[in-house]
DODO-516500 format. One record per residue (C-alpha): x, y negated, z negated; residue number from 1. Coordinates in Angstrom, 2 decimals. Each point is the difference from the previous one (the first is absolute). Layout:
residues N
         X         Y         Z     k
         X         Y         Z   NUM
...
end
This chain:
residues 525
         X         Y         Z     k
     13.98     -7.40     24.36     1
      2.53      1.81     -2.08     2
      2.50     -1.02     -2.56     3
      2.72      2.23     -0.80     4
      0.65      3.39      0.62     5
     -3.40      2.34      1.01     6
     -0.41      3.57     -1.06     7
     -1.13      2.18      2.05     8
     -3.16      2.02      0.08     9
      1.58      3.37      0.37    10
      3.05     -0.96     -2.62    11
     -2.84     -0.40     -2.13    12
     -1.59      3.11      0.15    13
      3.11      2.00      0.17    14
      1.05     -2.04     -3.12    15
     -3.52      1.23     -1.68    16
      0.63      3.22      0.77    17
      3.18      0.65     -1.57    18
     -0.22     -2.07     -3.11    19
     -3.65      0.47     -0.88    20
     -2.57     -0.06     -2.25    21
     -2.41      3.27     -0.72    22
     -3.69     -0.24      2.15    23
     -3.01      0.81     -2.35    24
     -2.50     -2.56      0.50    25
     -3.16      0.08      2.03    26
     -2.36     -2.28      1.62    27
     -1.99      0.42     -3.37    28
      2.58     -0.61     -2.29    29
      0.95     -3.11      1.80    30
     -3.61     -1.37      0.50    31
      0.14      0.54     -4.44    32
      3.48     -1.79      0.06    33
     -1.65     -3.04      2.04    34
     -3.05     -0.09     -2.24    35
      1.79      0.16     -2.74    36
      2.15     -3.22      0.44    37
     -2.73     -2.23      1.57    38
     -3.19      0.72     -2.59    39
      2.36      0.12     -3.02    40
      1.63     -3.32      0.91    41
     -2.34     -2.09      1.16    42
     -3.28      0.96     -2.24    43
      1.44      0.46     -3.28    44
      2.66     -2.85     -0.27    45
     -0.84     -2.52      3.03    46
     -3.70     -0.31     -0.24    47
     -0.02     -2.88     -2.25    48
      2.79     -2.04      1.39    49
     -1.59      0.28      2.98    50
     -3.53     -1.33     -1.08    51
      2.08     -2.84     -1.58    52
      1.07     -0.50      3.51    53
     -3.12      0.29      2.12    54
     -3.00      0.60     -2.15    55
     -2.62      1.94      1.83    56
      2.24     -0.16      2.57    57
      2.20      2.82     -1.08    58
     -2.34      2.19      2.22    59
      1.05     -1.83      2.99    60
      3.35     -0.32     -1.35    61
     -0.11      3.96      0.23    62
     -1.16      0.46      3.42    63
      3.12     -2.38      1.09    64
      2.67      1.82     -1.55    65
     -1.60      3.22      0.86    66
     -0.53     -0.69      3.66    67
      3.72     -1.25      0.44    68
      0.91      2.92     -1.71    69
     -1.85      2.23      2.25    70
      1.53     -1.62      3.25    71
      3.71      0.15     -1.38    72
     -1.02      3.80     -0.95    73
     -0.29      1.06      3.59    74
      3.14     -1.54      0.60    75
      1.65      1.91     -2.49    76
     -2.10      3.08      0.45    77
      1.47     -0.05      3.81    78
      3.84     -0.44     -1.04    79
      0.44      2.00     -3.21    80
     -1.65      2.87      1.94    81
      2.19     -0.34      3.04    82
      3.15     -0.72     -2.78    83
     -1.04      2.35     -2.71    84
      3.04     -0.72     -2.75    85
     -0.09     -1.47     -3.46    86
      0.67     -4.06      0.21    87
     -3.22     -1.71      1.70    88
      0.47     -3.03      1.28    89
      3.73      0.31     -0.49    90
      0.28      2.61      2.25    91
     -1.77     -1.24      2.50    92
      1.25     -3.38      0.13    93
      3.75      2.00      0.05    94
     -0.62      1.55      3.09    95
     -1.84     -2.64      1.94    96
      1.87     -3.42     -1.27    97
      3.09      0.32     -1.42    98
      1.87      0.83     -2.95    99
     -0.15     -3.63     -1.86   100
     -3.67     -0.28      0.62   101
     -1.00      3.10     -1.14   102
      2.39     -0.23     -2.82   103
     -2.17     -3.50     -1.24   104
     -3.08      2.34      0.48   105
      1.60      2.46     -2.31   106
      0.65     -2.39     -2.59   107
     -3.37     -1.97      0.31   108
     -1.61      3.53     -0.81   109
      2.52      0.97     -3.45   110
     -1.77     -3.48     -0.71   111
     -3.09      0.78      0.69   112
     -0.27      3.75     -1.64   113
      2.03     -0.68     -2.99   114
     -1.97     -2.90     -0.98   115
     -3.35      1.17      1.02   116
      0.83      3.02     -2.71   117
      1.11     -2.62     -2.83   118
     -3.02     -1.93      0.44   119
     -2.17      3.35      0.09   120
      1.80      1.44     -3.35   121
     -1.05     -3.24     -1.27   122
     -3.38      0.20      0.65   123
     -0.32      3.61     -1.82   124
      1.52     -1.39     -2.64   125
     -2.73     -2.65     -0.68   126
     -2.57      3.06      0.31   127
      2.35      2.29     -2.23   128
     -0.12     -2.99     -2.98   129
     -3.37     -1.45      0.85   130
     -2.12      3.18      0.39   131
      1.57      2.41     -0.98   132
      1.72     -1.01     -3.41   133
     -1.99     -2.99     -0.91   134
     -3.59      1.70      0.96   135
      0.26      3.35     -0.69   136
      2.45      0.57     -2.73   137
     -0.18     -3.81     -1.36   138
      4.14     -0.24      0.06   139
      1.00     -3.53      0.58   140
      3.71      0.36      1.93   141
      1.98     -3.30     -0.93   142
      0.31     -2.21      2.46   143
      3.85      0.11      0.31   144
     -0.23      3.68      1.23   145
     -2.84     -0.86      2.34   146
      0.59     -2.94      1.43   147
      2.92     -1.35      2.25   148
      1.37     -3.43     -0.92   149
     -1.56     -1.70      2.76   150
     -2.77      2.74      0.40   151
     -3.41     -1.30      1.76   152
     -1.71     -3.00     -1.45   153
      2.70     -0.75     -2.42   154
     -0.29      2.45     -2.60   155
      2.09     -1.23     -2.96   156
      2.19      2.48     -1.96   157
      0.70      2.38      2.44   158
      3.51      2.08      0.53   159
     -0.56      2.92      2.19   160
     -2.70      1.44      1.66   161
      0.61      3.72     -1.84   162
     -2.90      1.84      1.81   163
      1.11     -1.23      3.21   164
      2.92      1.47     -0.06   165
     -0.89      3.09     -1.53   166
     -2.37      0.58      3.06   167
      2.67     -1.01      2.55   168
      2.32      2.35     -1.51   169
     -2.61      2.37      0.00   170
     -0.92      0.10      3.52   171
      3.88     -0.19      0.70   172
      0.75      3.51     -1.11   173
     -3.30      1.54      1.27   174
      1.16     -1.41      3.87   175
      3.69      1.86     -0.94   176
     -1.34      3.58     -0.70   177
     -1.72     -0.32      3.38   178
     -2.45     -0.88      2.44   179
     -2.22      2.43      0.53   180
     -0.68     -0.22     -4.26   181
     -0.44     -3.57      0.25   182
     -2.74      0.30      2.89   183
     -1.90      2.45     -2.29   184
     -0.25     -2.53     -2.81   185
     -0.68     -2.61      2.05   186
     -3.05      2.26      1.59   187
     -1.80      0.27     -3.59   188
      0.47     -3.54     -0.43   189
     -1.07     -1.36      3.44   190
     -3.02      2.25     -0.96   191
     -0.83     -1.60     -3.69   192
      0.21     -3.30      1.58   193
     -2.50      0.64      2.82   194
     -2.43      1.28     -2.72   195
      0.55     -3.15     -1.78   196
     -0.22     -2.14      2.36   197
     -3.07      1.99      1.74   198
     -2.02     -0.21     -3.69   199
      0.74     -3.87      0.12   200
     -2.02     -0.42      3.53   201
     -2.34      2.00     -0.78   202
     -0.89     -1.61     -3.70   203
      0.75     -3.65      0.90   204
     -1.56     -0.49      4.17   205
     -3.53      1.04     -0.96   206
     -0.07     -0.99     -3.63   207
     -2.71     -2.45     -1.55   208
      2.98     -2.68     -0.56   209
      1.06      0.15      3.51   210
     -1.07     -3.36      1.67   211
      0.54     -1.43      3.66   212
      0.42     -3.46     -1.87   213
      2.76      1.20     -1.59   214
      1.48     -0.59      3.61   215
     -0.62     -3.80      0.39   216
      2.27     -2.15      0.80   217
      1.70      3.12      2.04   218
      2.96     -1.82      0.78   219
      0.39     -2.44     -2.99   220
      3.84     -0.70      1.20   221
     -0.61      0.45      3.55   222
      1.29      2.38      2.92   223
      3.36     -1.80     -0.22   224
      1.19     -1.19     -2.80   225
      3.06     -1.97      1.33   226
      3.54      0.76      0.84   227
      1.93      1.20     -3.07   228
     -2.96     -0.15     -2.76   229
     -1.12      3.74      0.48   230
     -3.44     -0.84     -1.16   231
     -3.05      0.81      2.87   232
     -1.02      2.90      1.72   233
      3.02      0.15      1.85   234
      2.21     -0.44     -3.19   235
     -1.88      2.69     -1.88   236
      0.36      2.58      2.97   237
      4.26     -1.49      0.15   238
      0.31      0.94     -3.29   239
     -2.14      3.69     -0.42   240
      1.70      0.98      2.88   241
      2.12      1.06     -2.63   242
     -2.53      3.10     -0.26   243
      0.33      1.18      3.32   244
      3.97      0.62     -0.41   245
     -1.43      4.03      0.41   246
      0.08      0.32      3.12   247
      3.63     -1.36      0.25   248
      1.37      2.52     -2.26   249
     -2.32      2.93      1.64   250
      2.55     -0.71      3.41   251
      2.80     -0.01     -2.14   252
     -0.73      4.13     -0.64   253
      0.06      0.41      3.43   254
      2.70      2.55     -0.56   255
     -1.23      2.25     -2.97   256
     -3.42      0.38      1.91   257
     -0.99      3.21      1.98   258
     -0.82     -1.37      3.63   259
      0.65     -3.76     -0.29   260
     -0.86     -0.38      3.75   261
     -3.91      0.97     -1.09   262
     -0.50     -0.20     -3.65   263
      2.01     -3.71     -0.78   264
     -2.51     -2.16      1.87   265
     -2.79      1.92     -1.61   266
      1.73     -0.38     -3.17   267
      0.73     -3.99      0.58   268
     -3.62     -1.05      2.18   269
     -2.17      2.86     -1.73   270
      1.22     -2.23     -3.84   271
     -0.59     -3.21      1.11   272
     -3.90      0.55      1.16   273
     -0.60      1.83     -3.14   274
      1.46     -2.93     -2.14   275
     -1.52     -2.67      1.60   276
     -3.50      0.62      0.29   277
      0.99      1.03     -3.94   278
      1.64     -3.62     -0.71   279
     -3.03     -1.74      1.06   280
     -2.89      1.97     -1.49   281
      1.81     -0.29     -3.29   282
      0.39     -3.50      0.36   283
     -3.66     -0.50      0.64   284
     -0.90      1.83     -3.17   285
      2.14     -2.00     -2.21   286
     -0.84     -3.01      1.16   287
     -3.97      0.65      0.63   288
     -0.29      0.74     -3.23   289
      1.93     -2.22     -2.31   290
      0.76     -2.73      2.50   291
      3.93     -0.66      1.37   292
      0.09     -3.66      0.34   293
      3.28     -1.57     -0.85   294
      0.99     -2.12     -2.60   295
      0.75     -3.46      1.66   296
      2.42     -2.60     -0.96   297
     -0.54     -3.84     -0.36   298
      0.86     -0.48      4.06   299
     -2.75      2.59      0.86   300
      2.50      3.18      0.97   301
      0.94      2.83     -1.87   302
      2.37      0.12     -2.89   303
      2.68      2.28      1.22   304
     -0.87      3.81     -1.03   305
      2.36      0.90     -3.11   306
      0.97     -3.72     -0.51   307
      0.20     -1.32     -3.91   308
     -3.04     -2.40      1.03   309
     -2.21      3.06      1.55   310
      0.96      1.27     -3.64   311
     -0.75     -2.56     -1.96   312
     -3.59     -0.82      1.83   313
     -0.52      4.22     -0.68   314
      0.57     -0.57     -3.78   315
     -3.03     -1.65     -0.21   316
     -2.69      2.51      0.42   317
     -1.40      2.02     -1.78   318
      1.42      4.31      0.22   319
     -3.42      0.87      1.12   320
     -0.45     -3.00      2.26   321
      3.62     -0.05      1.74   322
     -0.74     -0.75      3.28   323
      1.56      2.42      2.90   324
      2.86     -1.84      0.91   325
      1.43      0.40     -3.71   326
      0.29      3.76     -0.54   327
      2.69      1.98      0.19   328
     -1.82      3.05      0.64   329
     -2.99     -1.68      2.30   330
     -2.01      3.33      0.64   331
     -0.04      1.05     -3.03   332
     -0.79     -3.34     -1.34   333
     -3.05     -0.29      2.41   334
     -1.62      3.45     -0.94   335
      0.16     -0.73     -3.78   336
     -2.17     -3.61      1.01   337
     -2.64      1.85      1.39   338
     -0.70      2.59     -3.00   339
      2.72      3.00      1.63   340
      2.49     -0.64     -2.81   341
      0.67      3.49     -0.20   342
      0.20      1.07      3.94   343
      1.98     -3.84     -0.43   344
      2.28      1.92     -2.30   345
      0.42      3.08      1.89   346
      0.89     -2.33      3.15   347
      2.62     -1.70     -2.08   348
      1.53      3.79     -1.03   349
     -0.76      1.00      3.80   350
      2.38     -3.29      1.11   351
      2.79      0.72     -3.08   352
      0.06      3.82      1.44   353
      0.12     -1.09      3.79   354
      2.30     -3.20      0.13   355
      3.09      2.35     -0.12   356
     -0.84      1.31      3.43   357
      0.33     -3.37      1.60   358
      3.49     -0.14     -1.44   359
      0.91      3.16      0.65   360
     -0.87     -0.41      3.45   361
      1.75     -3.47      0.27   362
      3.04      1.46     -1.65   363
     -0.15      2.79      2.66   364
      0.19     -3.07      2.70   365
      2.74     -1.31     -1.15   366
      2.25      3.15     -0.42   367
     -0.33      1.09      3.05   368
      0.79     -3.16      1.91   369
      3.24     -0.53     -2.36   370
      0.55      3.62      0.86   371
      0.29     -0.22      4.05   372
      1.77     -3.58     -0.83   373
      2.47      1.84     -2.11   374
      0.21      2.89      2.99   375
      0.99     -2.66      2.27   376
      2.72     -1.28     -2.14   377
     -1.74     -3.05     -0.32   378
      0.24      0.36     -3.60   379
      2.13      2.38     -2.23   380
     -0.42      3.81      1.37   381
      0.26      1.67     -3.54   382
     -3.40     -1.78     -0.25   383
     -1.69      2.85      2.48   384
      1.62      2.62     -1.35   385
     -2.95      2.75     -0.30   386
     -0.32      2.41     -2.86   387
      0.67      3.10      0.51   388
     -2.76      1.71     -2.06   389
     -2.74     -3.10      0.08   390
      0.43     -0.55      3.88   391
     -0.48     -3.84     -0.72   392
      2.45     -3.61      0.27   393
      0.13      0.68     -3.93   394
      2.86     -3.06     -0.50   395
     -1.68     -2.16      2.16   396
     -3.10      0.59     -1.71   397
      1.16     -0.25     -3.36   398
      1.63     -3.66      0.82   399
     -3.04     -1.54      1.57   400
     -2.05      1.44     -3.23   401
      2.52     -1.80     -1.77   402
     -0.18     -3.50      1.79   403
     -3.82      0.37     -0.44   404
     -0.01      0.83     -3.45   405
      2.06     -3.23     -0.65   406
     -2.22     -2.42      1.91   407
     -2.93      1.69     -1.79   408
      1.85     -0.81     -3.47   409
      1.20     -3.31      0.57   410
     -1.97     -1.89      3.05   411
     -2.40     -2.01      0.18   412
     -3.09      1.42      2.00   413
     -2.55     -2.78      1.39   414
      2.03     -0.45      3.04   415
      1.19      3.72      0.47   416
     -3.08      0.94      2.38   417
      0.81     -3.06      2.36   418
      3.65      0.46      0.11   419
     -0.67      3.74      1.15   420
     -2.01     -1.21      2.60   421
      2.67     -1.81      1.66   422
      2.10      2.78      0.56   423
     -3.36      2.04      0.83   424
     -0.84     -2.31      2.47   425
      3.49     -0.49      1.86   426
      0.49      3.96      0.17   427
     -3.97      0.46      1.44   428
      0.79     -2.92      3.28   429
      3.46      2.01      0.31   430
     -1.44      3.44      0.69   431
     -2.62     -1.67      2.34   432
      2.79     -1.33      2.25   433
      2.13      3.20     -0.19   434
     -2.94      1.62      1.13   435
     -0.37     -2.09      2.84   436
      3.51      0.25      0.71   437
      0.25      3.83      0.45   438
     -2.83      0.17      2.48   439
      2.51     -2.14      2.09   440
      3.74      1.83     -1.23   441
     -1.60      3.40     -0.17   442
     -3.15      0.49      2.03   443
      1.02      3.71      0.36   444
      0.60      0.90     -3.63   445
     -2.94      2.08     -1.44   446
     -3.31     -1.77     -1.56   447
     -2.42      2.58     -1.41   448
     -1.66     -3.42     -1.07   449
     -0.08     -2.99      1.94   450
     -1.38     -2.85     -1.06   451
     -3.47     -1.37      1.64   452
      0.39     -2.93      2.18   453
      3.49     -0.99     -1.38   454
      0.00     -3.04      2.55   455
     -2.91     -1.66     -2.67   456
      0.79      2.22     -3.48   457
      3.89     -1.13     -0.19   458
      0.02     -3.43      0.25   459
     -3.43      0.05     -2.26   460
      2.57      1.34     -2.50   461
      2.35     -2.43      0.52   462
     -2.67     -2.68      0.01   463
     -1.59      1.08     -3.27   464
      3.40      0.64     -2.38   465
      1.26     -3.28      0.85   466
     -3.46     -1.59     -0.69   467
     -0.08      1.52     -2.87   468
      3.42     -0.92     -1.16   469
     -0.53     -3.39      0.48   470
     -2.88      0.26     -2.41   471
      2.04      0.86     -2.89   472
      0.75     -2.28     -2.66   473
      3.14     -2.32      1.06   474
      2.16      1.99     -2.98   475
     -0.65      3.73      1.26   476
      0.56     -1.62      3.91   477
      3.58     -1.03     -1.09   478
      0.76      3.22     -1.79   479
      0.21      1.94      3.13   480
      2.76     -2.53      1.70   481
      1.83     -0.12     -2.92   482
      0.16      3.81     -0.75   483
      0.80      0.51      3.41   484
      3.20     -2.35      0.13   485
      1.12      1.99     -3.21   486
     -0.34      3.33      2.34   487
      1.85     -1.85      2.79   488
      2.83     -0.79     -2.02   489
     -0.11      3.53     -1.23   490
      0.22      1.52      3.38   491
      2.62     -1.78      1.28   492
      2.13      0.15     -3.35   493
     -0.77      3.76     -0.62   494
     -2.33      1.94      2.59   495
      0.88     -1.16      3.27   496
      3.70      1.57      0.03   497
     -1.22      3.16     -1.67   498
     -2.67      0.70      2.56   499
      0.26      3.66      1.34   500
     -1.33     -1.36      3.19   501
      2.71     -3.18      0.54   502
      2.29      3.31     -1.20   503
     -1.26      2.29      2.96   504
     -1.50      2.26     -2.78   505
     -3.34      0.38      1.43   506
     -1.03      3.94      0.17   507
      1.31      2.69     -1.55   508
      3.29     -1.65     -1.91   509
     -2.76     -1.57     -2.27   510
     -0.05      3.28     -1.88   511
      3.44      0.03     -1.22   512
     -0.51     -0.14     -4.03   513
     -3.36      1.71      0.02   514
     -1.06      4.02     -0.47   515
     -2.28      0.71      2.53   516
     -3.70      0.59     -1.42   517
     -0.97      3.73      0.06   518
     -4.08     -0.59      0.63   519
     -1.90      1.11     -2.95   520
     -3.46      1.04     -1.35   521
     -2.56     -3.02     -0.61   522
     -0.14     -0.45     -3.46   523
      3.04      1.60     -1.11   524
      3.53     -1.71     -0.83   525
end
């Protein structure tokens, strides 16, 4: 099964080799990269949407995304270790499938990255106005600087999301000075998270408030809650899969690690276990305690998380009686109900500090899969040039900060977690098949890693993204088919003539334009 022209393994390497990017991250590093995305993601921005979804639920909701995460993990864990170069699932799919399929798998993840990060930068930017400036220094931002015009639940007034795009920008220039830098921030702030998120268990699972009640009806909207709605267990877990985007971008580093063949699958499985078991002991805390039920509407199923009517039904509560489902900074929210304002507080600073790790991370992602695109001649090759005293894809970088930075301004956000799934989900059953693939096109090539029981773990993978997808509401469903016709015409307008492969460019030639990168100290620039 291939369409177009197929790469070939060794092209690929060679290609790595002499147009590459600097190796300086460990097994440790990338087990903190992982971490970072998933618990910044999913716990500080997702947790109510998701109990709007699910309810109680959300635990289960958890273990579903987490345990298809885990099987499409060993897939990747087997194939970025046996194909250690930036790209992911773009690379893989280039060398098993074809050229036009792995260029929709390219394009499905600049989707999925780019507006992961706008969505994220929009989520600090709710803790940077909310906590930060209204709590602590009593400064009320207007609402046309914080707000986008069609901004979550309809906020009136607003212009541009300011601290959004201060934070994109941000993270932009710390990912140009270079990588190793960026993975030693985002180790402090993988570590203030876990601290947070370790005081919140440990205040809120044996507290007086905590209450196995709190838990009944488990499943107010059911396992499934029908096609398209994304409400349910299995709509909750379609939609915080989000959170577990991580591991995705852990693979993509493949080629800036030390030892890929050993330390990326303990980087990509070693994340998701940790986050998990995290996800779902959090979620029993916050919803043991102050309950997590959602917030029905007049034909019994959930209003729509972020819809104007969710809004409208949140405006009429109380501050100190808003109900889970309504805060934008749920953790927080929960500790200050039980008498923890303070360590409540502290969580919201802890989440405000942390969030730009996830976006750093996600920003990472998409770089380097724009990058190898961009190597390939897929899209323009000025895009990976690599400077000469950072070591890192600094244009390529700086325009993906900039597309982010816009959608965090300007877009609207209730939908932005969904629509990133699609893309998520296409590139996770892609990278299951590739895998499958090499085992028959290459059963020579060297596997430090190989994937347990393939046979079963592969088509799980396959199994559970589509099932997932198909959970989605209808809107985010249709956003992948529609972004991916704009890529098709794109490749055959643009890309598909300017291919270095169709060209015959495949090793060596590839370097033409580029210095070659003298290795350098960890560290230094």
């Amino acid at each position: 099964m291939q369409f177009g022209r197929v790469k070939p393994l060794d092209a690929i390497l060679a290609t790595a080799e002499k147009k590459s990017l600097h190796r300086s991250l460990g097994w440790f590093q990338l087990t903190l990269f992982g971490i970072g995305c998933v618990i910044g993601t999913g716990i500080f921005v997702l947790t109510s949407a998701g109990a709007q979804k699910a309810g109680p639920g959300l635990m289960l909701a958890f273990a579903i995304a987490g345990a298809i995460c885990i099987v499409a993990a060993l897939c990747y864990a087997e194939i970025a270790a046996m194909v250690p170069v930036a790209g992911s699932a773009y690379t893989y799919t280039y060398a098993t499938m074809g050229e036009v399929l792995a260029w929709t798998v390219g394009w499905a993840l600049v989707l999925e990255y780019a507006v992961a990060a706008s969505a994220v930068s929009v989520g600090w930017s709710g803790y940077f106005t909310g906590t930060i400036l209204n709590e602590f220094l009593g400064i009320q931002l207007p609402a046309f600087l914080s707000g986008a015009p069609l901004a979550l639940g309809g906020v009136e007034g607003g212009f541009i999301n300011l601290p959004a795009v201060f934070i994109a920008l941000l993270i932009t220039g710390l990912l140009m000075i270079g990588t190793t830098e960026s993975a030693r921030v985002n180790a402090i702030l993988v570590a203030i998270k876990v601290a947070a998120l370790t005081a919140f268990v440990a205040l809120t699972l044996p507290s007086d408030y905590f209450s196995t009640d709190k838990f009944n009806p488990f499943l107010p909207a059911g396992v499934f809650g029908g096609l398209g709605t994304g409400v349910g267990a299995v709509g909750a877990a379609a939609t915080i899969f989000f959170a577990y985007v991580g591991f995705d971008a852990v693979s993509t580093a493949a080629e800036e690690t030390k030892n890929p063949q050993r330390n990326v699958p303990i980087g990509l499985i070693g994340s998701l276990l940790f986050c998990t078991v995290f996800y779902i002991l959090v979620a029993a805390g916050a919803i043991g305690t102050i309950g997590g039920q959602p917030i029905m509407g007049p034909n019994g199923v959930p209003f729509p998380a972020g819809s104007e009517e969710l809004a409208r039904q949140c405006a009429t509560y109380a501050a100190n009686d808003l109900p889970l489902v309504c805060s934008n900074e749920a953790l927080a929210h929960v500790l200050r109900q039980i008498g923890w304002s303070g360590v409540g507080n502290a969580l919201g600073i802890a989440a405000f500090v942390a969030l730009p790790s996830v976006i750093l991370i996600l920003l990472f992602g998409q770089t380097r899969v724009a990058f190898v695109m961009s190597r390939d001649g897929l899209l323009p090759e000025s895009w990976s040039k690599v400077h000469p005293k950072w070591k890192t894809p600094h244009v390529i970088t700086a325009i993906t900060g900039s597309v982010v930075a816009f959608g965090a301004a300007f877009l609207p956000v209730g939908k932005l977690a969904d629509i990133a799934n699609a893309g998520t989900l296409y590139a996770f059953m892609m990278v299951a098949i590739a895998v499958m693939m090499l085992r028959k096109t290459a059963p020579n090539q060297p596997r430090k890693f190989r994937t347990p029981a393939l046979w079963l773990i592969g088509p799980l993978t396959i199994a559970g993204t589509i099932f997932l997808y198909i959970n989605l509401p209808i809107d985010a469903m249709l956003v992948l088919p529609l972004w991916g016709a704009i890529g098709l015409a794109v490749y055959y307008a643009y890309s598909r003539s300017r291919s270095h492969l169709g060209r015959g460019i495949v090793e060596s030639h590839e370097v033409e334009a580029v210095t070659e990168i003298e290795p350098h100290t960890p560290g230094t620039h």
